[in-house]
N, C-alpha and C positions, 0 to 999 in steps of 0.2 A: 731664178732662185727666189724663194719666197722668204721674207725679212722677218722677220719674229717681234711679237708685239712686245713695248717696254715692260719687262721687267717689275718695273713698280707698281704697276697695275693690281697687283693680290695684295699689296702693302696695305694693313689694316690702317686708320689716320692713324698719325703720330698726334699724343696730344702734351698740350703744353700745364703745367702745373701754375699753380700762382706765384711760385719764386722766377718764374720763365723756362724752368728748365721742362726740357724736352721728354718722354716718356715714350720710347718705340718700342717696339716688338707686340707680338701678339696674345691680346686679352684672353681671359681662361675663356676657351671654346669647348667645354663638357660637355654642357646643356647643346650644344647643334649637333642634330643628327647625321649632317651632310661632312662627306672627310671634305668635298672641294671648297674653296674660301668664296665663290661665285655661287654655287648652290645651296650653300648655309644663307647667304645675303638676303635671296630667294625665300629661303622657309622665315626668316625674321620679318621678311618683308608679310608674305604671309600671315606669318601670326602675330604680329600686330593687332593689338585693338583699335588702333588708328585705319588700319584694313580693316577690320570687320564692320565700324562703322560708316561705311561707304553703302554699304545693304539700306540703312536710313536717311541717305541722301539726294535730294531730287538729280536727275540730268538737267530736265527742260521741264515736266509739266510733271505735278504728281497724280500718282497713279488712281489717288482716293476716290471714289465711286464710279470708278468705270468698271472695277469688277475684274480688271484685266493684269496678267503680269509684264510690267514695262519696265525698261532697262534703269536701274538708278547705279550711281558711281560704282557699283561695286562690280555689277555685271559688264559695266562699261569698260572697268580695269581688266576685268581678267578679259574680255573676247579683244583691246590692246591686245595683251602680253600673248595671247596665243595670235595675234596677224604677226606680229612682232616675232615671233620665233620661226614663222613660217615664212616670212619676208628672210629673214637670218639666214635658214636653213638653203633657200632658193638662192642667194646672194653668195653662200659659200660653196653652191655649187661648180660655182661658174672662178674657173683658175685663176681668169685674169682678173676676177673681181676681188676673190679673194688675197691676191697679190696686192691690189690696190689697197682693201681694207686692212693688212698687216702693216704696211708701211705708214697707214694714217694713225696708229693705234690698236690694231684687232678688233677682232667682231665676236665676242664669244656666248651662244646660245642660252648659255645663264643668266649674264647681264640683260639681254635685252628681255628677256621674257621677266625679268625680278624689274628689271624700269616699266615694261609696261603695267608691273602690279601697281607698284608705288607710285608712278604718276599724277595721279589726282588724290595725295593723301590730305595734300592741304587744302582743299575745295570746301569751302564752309555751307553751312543750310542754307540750300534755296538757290544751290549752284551758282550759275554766275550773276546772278541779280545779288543774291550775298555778297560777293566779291566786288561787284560795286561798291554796295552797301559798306562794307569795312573798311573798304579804302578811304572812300569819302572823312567817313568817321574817324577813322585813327587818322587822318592830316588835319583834317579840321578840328576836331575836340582835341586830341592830343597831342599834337604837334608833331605827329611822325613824320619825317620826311616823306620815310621811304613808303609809309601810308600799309595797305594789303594787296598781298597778289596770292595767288593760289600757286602758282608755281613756287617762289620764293618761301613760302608758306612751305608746301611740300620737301623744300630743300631741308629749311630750317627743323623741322618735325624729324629727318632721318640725322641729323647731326645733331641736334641739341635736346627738343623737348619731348622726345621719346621717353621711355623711361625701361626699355626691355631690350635693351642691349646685353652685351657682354661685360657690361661694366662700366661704369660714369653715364654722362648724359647722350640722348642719342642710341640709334640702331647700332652702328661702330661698323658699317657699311664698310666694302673695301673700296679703293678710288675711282675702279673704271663703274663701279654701281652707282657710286654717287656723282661721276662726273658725266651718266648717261643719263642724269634726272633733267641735267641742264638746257632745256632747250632752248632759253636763252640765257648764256655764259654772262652775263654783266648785271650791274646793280641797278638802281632807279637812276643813278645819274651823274659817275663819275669814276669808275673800276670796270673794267680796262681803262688806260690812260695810254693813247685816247678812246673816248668813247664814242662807243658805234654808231651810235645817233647822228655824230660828227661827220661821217662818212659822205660823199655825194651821192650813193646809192646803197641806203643805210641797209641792214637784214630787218626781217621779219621781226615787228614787235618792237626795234629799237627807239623808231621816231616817237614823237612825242602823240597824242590825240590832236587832230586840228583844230577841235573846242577848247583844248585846256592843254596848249602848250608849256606851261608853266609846270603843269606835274609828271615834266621829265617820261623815261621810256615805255611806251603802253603795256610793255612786257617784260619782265626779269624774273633772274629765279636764283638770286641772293640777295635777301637784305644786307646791310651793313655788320651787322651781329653778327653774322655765317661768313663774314669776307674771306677771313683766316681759313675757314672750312674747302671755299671754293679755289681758292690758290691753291691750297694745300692739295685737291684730288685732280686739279687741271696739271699740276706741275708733270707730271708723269706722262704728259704730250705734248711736253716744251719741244718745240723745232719740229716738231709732226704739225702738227695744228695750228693757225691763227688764236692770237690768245680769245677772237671771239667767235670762233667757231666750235657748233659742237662737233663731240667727238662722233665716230660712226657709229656707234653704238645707239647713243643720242638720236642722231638722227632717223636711226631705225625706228625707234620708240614714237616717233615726232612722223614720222610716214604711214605709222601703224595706226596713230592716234586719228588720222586726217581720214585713212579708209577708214575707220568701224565709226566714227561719227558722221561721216557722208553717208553711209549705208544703215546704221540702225536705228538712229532716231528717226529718220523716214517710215522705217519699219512698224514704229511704237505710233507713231501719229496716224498714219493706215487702220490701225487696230484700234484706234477710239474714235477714227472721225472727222480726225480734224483735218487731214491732208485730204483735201472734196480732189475728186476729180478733171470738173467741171473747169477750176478756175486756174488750178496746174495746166492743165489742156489747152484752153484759151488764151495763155502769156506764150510759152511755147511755140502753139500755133500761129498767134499774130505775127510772132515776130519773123519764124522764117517763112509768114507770109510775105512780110513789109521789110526786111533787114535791108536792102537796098536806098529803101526809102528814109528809113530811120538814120542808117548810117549817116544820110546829107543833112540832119535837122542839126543847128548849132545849139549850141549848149542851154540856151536860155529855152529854144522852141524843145528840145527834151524835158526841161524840167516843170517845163509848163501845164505837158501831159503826163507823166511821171506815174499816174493813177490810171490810165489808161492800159490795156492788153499790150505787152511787149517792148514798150517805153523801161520798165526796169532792168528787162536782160540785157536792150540796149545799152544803158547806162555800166551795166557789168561789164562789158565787150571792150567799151572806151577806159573804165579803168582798171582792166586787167592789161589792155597794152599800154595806158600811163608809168603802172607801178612796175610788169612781167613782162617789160621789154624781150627781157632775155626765153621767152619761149613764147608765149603769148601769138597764136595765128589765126587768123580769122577765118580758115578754111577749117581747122580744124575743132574751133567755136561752133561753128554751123554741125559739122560732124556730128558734134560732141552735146548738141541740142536735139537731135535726130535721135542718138542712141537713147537719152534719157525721154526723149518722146514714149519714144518704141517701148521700150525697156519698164520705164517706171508708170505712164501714165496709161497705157494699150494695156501692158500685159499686169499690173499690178493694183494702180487706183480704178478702175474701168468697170471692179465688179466690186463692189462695199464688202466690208470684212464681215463675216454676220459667224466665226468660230466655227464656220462647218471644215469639213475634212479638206475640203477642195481649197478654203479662203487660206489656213494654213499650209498647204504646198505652196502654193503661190507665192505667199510670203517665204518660205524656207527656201524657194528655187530663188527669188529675187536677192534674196542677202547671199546662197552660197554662189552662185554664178558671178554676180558683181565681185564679191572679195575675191575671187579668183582671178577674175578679169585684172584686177588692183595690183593683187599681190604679182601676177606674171608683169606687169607693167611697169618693176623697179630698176632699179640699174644704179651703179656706182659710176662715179662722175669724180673722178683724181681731182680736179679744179672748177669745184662749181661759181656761179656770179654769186654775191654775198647773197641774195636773196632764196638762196636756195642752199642746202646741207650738201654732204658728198653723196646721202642713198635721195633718189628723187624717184619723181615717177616720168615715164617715157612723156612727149607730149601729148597723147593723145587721152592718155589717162587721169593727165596731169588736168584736162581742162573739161573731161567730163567728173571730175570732182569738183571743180568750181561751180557748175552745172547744178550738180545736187546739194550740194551745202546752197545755195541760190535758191533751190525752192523749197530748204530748209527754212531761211531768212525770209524770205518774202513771203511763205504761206503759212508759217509757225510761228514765227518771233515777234513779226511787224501784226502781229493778231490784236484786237484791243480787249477780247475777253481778256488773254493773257497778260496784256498792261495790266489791269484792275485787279487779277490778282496778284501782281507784282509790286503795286503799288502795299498793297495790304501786308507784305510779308518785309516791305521795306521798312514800313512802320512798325512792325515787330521788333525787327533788328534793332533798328532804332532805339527803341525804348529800353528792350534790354542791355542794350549796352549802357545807355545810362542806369538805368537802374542797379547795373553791378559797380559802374562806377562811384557812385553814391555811396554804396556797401561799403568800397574800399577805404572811401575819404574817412566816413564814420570810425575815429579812433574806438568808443566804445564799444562797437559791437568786432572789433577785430580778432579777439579770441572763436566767434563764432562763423567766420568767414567758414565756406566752402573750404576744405583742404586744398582742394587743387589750385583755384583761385590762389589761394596766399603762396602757394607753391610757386605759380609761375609769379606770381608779382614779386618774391624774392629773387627767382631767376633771372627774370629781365633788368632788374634791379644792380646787379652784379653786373651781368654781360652789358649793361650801356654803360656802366662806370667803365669798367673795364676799355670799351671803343672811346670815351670821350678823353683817357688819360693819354690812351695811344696816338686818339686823331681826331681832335672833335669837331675837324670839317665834314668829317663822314658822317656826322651827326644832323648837321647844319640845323638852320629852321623851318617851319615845314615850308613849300611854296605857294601855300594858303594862306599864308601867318602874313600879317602886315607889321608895322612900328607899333601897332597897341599892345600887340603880342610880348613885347619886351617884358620879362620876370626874371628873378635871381637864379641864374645857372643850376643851382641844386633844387629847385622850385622845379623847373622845367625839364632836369632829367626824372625827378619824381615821378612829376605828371605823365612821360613819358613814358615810363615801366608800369603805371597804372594802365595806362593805355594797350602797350602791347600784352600785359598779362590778361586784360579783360577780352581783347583782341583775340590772344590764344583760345582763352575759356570757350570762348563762344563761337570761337571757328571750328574746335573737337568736338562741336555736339549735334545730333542729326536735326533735323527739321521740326519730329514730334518734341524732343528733349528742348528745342530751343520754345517754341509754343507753351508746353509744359510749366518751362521754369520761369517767361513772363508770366501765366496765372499766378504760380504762386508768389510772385513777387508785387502782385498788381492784386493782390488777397482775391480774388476772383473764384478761388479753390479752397478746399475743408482739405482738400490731402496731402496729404505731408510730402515734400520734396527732396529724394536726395540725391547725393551725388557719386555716391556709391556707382555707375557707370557711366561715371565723365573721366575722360582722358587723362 
């Protein structure tokens, strides 16, 4: 007999007023075309301007002068939310799985298809080199604890600094929408108590960076502002759920995200160039020439040759069974180096993309045959090890994705053209963030601030008062900050709502709009600038 999912799940939030009193029931829904309370979620998420500006946002490399159409955030959301509905779709076919995902919470085809839109709404210019880049900045210059994440960003954006809701701040998402953005349920460093980091065998994203254990979890997706937000849509799979587990939904979104990024950035790198051949071939090759031999070199003779053919997958192999105990096989590593041989390097990089009719099959056979291969490869798992959600992928699929995101990483990322233009776009950020911060400081010129600007610095301004009267360890100092840092408490939430407001500013804007608005703020431009479409 199949259990029915909670109840509160279509409960729009309850929000709290400033006297504290509570405000339930549901906001005028006129304006949504959809009667279901999941598929209006869906069209808001949709029409968001915060969605449509994902069209302006790099993935990995941008697209400028190759002449070519390549995936940026926004194509990247929507071919998510469609793995994501078809993983759903495939997951509820099957009785006992669907059994299983009723009792965990439900699995409902709206939700995951509106999380896979929304997923990347907080991913700032210049993808995740920005996302560095802001994090950095708002702990260091601002003293945020909780610093920038794009996840957490994303959370924040559909519960508070939206502005096309139903009414107040925020989308007004229902629970299970906003408790499927979550793909990791905890804050930077201390919600859930305890926190998951604490764990012997923490989940994905909780531990800290092994360079900069001091700035707490490498992953979350609530700041301290949204806490209230996150309790509030989590509550509704109390006693189903670990308080740091996502929910199935979530995890849908979070299996969907891991196929169509193993499979299409591949794709786009193909199509300008940059994925050769030759040297995908070569690593591959060596390795299940020599895995024998490499397997016996100790860790200092690997990282000796590390630059050599094979020496890197190796390195892969040993910390995937460090970290992925729990599935992690070396038979099915070899496997799983074979198929992306076969697969990616034989039948895809082997002939250069040059737009003819034949270079395009090829490509569209290699992304639809793989996602299928993906998507038949999921399964519901009642009790998975923390390192993995309850929807996974079978083993064998699970570790020809590690495969490909691998010659993602080592033939894309670790590139040094693409360092030096990363470096150049880091210096952008950079600068405009000082620069608007400057803006703000300037009491004279504060009638003429950007509206939006002053909008969110009143925002943030509120909502940190607000957490610091509640809790203001949740505030704490950043884990940057030393004893010089010490300033007068109103001094330093100031600084603080400057920071996240300028933070926000600058994380709504696309790539060209952030370029843009350093010229004009660096007088470098005659054209006027405005902000007429900033977020």
């Amino acid at each position: 007999m199949e259990t029915d999912p909670p109840t509160g799940r279509t409960a729009r939030r309850s929000r709290t007023g400033t006297d504290g009193s509570a405000e339930h029931g549901w906001p005028n829904r006129s304006s949504d075309l959809a009667a279901s309370p999941f598929r209006a979620d869906r069209d808001r998420i949709s029409g968001s301007a915060f969605f449509a500006r994902l069209g302006g946002v790099t993935q990995v490399v941008s697209p400028s002068g190759s002449g070519l159409l390549l995936h940026n955030r926004l194509t990247h959301s929507l071919k998510v939310a469609q793995v994501a509905r078809a993983l759903a779709e495939s997951l509820l076919g099957d009785a006992a799985g669907r059994d299983t995902m009723n009792r965990l919470g439900g699995c409902d085809l709206d939700v995951v298809e509106g999380a896979g839109l929304a997923h990347d709404l907080g991913h700032p210019p210049f993808g995740h080199l920005g996302e560095r880049v802001l994090d950095r900045i708002a702990r260091q210059r601002f003293g945020l604890a909780d610093g920038f994440e794009g996840n957490a960003q994303t959370f924040r954006i559909v519960s508070s600094i939206d502005v096309r809701g139903g009414g107040g701040d925020g989308l007004d998402l229902t629970a299970a929408l906003r408790a499927a953005l979550l793909k990791y349920p905890w804050t930077r460093f201390s919600r859930p108590d305890p926190h998951p980091s604490s764990f012997p065998v923490p989940p994905r994203g909780a531990s800290a960076p092994e360079d900069a254990p001091e700035t707490g979890a490498a992953k979350f997706s609530c700041y301290s502002t949204e806490l209230d937000d996150m309790l509030d849509c989590r509550s509704v799979f109390s006693g189903r759920l670990e308080s740091w587990q996502q929910s199935v939904e979530a995890s849908v979104m979070d299996t969907a995200d891991d196929i169509a990024y193993a499979i299409h950035d591949l794709e786009d790198f193909h199509r300008v160039g940059i994925l050769q051949h030759a040297t995908v071939s070569t690593e591959l090759t060596e390795w299940l020439g020599r895995c024998a031999e490499l397997a016996h070199l100790d860790e200092h003779g690997l990282q000796r040759g590390i630059e050599a053919p094979g020496y890197s997958l190796e390195s892969l192999r040993r910390r995937l069974r460090s970290k992925d105990s729990w599935i992690a096989d070396d038979e099915a590593f070899v496997n799983a180096v074979k198929k992306v041989q076969a697969d990616l390097v034989t039948k895809l990089l082997e002939q250069p993309f040059d737009r003819s009719k034949q270079a395009e099959q090829a490509v569209a056979a290699f992304s639809g045959n793989w996602t299928r291969r993906l998507v038949d490869g999921v399964r519901v798992d009642a009790d998975p090890t923390t390192r993995s959600g309850h929807v996974t992928l079978d083993t064998e699929q699970w570790h020809e994705v590690q495969i490909l995101k691998f010659v993602h990483r080592r033939f894309v990322l670790q590139r040094p053209d693409l360092a030096l233009h990363q470096r150049g776009q880091d210096r952008l950020l950079s600068k405009l963030v000082q620069a608007l911060d400057e803006w703000l400081i300037d009491r004279s010129e504060s009638a003429r601030l950007p509206h939006r600007l002053r909008d969110l610095f009143e925002h943030a301004a509120a909502e940190l008062e607000a957490v610091h009267g509640r809790d203001p360890e949740l505030l704490g100092r950043s884990r940057s900050s030393g004893p010089a840092d010490e300033v007068p408490e109103g001094e330093r939430l100031e600084r603080m709502a400057r920071g996240r407001a300028v933070i926000d500013f600058v994380a709504s804007l696309t790539d060209e709009q952030a370029a843009a608005l350093l010229e004009s703020l660096s007088g470098r431009t005659t054209q006027l600038w405005s902000d007429t479409f900033v977020l």
